[in-house]
LUMDO-801623 format. One record per residue (C-alpha): residue number from 1; residue in one letter; x, y, z. Coordinates in steps of 0.1 Angstrom, whole numbers. Example, Ala and Ser with C-alpha at 12.3 -4.5 7.8 and 13.67 -1.06 7.14 Angstrom:
REM residues 2
SITE     i   aa      xx      yy      zz
SITE     1    a     123     -45      78
SITE     2    s     137     -11      71
***
This chain:
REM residues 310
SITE     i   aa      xx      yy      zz
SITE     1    x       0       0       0
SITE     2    x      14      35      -6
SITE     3    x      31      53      23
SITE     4    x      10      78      41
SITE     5    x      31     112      36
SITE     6    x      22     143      61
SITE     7    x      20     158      27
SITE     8    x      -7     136      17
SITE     9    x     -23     141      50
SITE    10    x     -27     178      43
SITE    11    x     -34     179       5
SITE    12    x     -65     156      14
SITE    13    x     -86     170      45
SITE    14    x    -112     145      36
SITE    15    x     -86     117      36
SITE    16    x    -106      85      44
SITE    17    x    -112      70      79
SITE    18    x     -81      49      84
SITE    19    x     -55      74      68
SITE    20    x     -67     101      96
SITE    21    x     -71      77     125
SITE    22    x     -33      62     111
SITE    23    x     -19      95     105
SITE    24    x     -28     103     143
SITE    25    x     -17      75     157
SITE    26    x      20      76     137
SITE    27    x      16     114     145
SITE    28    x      23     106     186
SITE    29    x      44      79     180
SITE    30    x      67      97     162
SITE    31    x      71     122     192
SITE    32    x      78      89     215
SITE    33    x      47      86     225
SITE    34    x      25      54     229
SITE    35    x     -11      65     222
SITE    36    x     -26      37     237
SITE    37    x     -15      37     272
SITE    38    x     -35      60     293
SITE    39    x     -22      80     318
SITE    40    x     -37      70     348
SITE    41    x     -15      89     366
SITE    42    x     -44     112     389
SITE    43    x     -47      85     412
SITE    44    x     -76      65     396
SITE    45    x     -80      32     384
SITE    46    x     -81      26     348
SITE    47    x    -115      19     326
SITE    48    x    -123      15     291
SITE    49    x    -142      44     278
SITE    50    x    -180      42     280
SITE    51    x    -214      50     258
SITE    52    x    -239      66     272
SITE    53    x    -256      35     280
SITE    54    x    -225      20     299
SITE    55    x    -217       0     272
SITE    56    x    -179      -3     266
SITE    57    x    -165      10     231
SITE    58    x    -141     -17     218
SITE    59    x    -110     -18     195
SITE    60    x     -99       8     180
SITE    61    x    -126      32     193
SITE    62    x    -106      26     228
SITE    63    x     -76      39     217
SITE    64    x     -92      70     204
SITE    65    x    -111      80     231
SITE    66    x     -82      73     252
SITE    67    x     -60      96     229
SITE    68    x     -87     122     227
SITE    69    x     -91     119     268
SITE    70    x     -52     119     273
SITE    71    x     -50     152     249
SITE    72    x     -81     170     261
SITE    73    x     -73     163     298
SITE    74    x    -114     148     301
SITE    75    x    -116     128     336
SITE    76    x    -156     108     324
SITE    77    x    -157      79     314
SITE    78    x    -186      86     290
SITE    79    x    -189      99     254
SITE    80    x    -222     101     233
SITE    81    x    -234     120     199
SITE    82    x    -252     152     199
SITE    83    x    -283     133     195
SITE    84    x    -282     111     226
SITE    85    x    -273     145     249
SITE    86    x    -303     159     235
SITE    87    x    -322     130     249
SITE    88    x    -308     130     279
SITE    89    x    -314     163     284
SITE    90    x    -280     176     281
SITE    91    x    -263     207     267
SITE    92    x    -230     205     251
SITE    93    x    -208     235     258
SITE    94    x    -204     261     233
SITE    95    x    -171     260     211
SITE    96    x    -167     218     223
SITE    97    x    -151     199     192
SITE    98    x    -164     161     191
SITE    99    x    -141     133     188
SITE   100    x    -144     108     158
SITE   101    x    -151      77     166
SITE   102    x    -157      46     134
SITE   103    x    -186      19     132
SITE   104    x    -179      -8     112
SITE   105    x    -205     -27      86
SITE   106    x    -214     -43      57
SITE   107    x    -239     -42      30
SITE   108    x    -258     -72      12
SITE   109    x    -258     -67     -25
SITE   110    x    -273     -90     -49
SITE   111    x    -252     -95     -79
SITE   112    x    -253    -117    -115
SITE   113    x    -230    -141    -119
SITE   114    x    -218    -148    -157
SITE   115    x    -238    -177    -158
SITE   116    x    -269    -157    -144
SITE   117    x    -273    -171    -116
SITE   118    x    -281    -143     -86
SITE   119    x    -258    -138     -57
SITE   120    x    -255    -123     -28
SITE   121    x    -222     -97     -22
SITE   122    x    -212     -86      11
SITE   123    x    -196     -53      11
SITE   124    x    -178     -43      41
SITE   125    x    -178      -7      51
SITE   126    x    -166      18      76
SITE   127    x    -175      51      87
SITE   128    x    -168      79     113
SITE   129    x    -193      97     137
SITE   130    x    -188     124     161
SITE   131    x    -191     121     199
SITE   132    x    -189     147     229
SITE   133    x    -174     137     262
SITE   134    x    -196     141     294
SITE   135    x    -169     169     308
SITE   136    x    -180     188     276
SITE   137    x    -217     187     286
SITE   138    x    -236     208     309
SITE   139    x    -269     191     331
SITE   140    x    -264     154     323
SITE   141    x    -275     130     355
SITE   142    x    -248     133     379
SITE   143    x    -231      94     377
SITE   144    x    -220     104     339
SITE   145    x    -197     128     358
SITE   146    x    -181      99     378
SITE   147    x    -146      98     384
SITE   148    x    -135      61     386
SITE   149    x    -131      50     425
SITE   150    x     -95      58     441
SITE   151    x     -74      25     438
SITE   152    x     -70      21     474
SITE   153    x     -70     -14     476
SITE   154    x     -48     -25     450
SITE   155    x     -37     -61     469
SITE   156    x     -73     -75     461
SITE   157    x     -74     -58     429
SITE   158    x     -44     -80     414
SITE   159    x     -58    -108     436
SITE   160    x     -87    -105     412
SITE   161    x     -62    -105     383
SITE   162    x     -47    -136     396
SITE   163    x     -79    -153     399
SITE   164    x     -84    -141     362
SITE   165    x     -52    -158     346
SITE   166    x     -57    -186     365
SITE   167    x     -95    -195     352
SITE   168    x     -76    -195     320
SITE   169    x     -63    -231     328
SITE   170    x     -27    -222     306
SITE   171    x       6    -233     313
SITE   172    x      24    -206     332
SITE   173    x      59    -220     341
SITE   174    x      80    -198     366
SITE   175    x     117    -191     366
SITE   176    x     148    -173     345
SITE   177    x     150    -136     338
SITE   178    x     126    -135     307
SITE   179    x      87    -135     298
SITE   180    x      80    -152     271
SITE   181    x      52    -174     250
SITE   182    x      64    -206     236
SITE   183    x      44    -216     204
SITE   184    x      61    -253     204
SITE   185    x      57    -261     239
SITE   186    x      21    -236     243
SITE   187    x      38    -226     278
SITE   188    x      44    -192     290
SITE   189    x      71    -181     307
SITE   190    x      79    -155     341
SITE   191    x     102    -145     357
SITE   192    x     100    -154     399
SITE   193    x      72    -128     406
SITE   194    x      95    -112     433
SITE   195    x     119     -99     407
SITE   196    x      91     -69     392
SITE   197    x      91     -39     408
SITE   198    x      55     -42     413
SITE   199    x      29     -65     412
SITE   200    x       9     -46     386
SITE   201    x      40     -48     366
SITE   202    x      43     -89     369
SITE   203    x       2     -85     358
SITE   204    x       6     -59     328
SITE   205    x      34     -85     316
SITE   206    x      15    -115     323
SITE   207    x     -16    -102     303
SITE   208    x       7     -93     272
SITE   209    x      21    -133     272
SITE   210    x     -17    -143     278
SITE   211    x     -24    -119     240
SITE   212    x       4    -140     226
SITE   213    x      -7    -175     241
SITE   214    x     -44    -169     225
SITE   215    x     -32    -173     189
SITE   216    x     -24    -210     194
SITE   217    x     -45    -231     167
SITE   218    x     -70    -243     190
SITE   219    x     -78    -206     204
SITE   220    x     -79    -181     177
SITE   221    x     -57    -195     152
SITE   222    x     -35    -167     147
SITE   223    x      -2    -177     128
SITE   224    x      29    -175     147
SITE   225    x      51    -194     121
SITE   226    x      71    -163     106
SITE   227    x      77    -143     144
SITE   228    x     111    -150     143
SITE   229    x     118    -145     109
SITE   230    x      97    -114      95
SITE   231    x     106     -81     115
SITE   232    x      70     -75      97
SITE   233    x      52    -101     117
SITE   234    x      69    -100     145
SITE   235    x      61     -58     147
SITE   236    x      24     -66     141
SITE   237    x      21     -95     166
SITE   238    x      35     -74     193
SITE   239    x      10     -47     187
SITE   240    x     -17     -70     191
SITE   241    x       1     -79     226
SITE   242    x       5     -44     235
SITE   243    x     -28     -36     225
SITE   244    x     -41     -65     245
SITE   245    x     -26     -60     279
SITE   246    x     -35     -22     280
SITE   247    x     -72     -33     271
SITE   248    x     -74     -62     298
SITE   249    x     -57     -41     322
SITE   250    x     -84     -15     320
SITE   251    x    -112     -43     323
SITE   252    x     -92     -58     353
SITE   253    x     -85     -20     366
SITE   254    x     -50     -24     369
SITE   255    x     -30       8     363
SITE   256    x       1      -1     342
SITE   257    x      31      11     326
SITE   258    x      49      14     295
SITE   259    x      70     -16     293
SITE   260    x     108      -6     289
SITE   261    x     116     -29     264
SITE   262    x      88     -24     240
SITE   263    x      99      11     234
SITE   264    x     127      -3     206
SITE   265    x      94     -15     188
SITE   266    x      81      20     185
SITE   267    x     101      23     152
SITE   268    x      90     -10     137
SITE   269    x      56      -2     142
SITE   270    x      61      31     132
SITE   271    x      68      15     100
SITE   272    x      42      -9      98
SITE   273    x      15      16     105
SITE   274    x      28      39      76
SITE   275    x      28      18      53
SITE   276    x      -4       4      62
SITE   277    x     -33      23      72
SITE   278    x     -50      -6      77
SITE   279    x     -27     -22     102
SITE   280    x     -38      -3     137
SITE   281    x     -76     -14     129
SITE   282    x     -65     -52     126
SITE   283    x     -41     -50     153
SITE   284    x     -73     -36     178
SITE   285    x     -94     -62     168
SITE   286    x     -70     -88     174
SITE   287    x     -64     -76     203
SITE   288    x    -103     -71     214
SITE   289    x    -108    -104     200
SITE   290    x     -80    -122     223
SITE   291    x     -93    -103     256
SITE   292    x    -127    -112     249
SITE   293    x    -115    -151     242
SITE   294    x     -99    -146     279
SITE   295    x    -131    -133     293
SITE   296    x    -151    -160     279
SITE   297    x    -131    -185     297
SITE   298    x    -141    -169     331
SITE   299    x    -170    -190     356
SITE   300    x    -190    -158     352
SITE   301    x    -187    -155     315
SITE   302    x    -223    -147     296
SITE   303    x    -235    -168     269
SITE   304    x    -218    -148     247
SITE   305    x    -193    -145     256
SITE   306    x    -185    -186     263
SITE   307    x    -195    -189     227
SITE   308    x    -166    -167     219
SITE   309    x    -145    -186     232
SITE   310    x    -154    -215     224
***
């Protein structure tokens, strides 16, 4: 695909919806900045950003609400369209900017074959709406003002991440100075959980290896075989990781942060995502997809969400 140019990125202000979400995205990166991990540094514990029906957006409409919070310095949770604060009998400031955020669909078209015969064509499609966050809104019930609890008992909080990993039934193997996941022997490796500075730290890690350890063939099938062979692939799949532990993390409420070592990917993703603008999208629904396998391994998991993993 040809390479998104800031050039390009100016001549066309109507640039599709992946070129402006990508050219964001490579746009903070290339200031050393990872636009996916929220700065959860006010004290709070971390949370996926909400509709104004407290459903959670997913994939790549995290990360943008989380870049648009990050930038804008919003403390809600919740975001809706102009339309829904009308209903709720809101008022959104004067002067607020909305934040874009992309729905994803497809459209059945029937179609002739050569022979005549009449088929039916799915045609995926995406576009971009605008919401407002609740901070930019004046008289909306008072819990869409909520500012997530104080973490003040963080000991049960990664007990609850424990209890997580372990419903997961995977083999986690203790021991060395490296975290790892082992395609060949499906095993993931720690290191002794004494050695992290912090046990959110041993839990941020642990969830990135748990990303890694869901594309195994009888999970979600995604193929490892080129990893060690294809900077390419290897880039990619480690987005997907990334991407994963920062999204379980916020379902788990466990403020995390950057890991060290990733920051020498920055440039290989950098790389990937320009020439690609494409590549961020598929990396967040990996990533979605592999929490939400996780999830659906849990006692309490819906129906759904057992079907998912399943």
């Amino acid at each position: 695909m040809a390479k998104i140019s800031k050039s390009a990125k100016n001549e066309t202000p109507r640039a599709d919806v992946y070129e402006r979400i990508t050219a964001k995205i490579i746009e903070q990166m290339e200031q050393g900045v990872r636009p996916w991990m929220q700065p959860w540094g006010n004290g709070t514990s971390p949370c996926r950003p909400l509709r104004h029906n407290s459903i959670r957006y997913q994939g790549i409409n995290t990360l943008l609400l989380w870049m648009e919070a990050a930038e804008k310095g919003y403390n809600s949770a919740y975001w809706m369209t102009y339309k829904q604060v009308q209903e709720l009998g809101g008022q959104v400031v004067k002067g607020s900017k909305s934040a874009l955020v992309v729905y994803a669909g497809a459209i059945e078209k029937e179609q002739e074959t050569p022979s005549g015969e009449t088929v039916e064509t799915r045609i995926p499609f995406m576009k971009g709406y605008s919401v407002f966050n609740a901070d930019q809104i004046e008289n909306l019930p008072e819990h869409f003002y909520f500012m997530p609890e104080k973490n003040t008992e963080p000991k049960q909080r990664i007990a609850e991440a424990e209890a997580f990993f372990g419903n997961l039934k995977a083999d986690v193997r203790e021991g060395g100075n490296q975290a790892y996941y082992s395609p060949v022997t499906d095993h993931i490796q720690m290191p002794p959980f004494d050695s992290f500075v912090s046990a959110e730290a041993h839990a941020a890690i642990l969830a990135h290896e748990f990303t890694h350890w869901t594309a195994a063939k009888n999970r979600l099938d995604r193929d490892l075989s080129r990893y060690h062979r294809d900077k390419e692939d290897r880039a990619r799949e480690e987005l997907i990781a990334e991407l994963g532990s920062v999204f379980l993390a916020a379902d788990l409420g466990i403020g995390i942060t950057p890991r060290e070592d990733h920051v020498a990917y920055l440039q290989s993703w950098l790389a990937v995502l320009k020439n690609d603008k494409r590549a961020i999208f598929q990396a967040a629904s990996h990533a979605e997809r592999a929490v939400s396998f996780m999830h659906g391994l849990q006692p309490n998991a819906s129906h759904d969400q057992q079907q998912e993993a399943a």
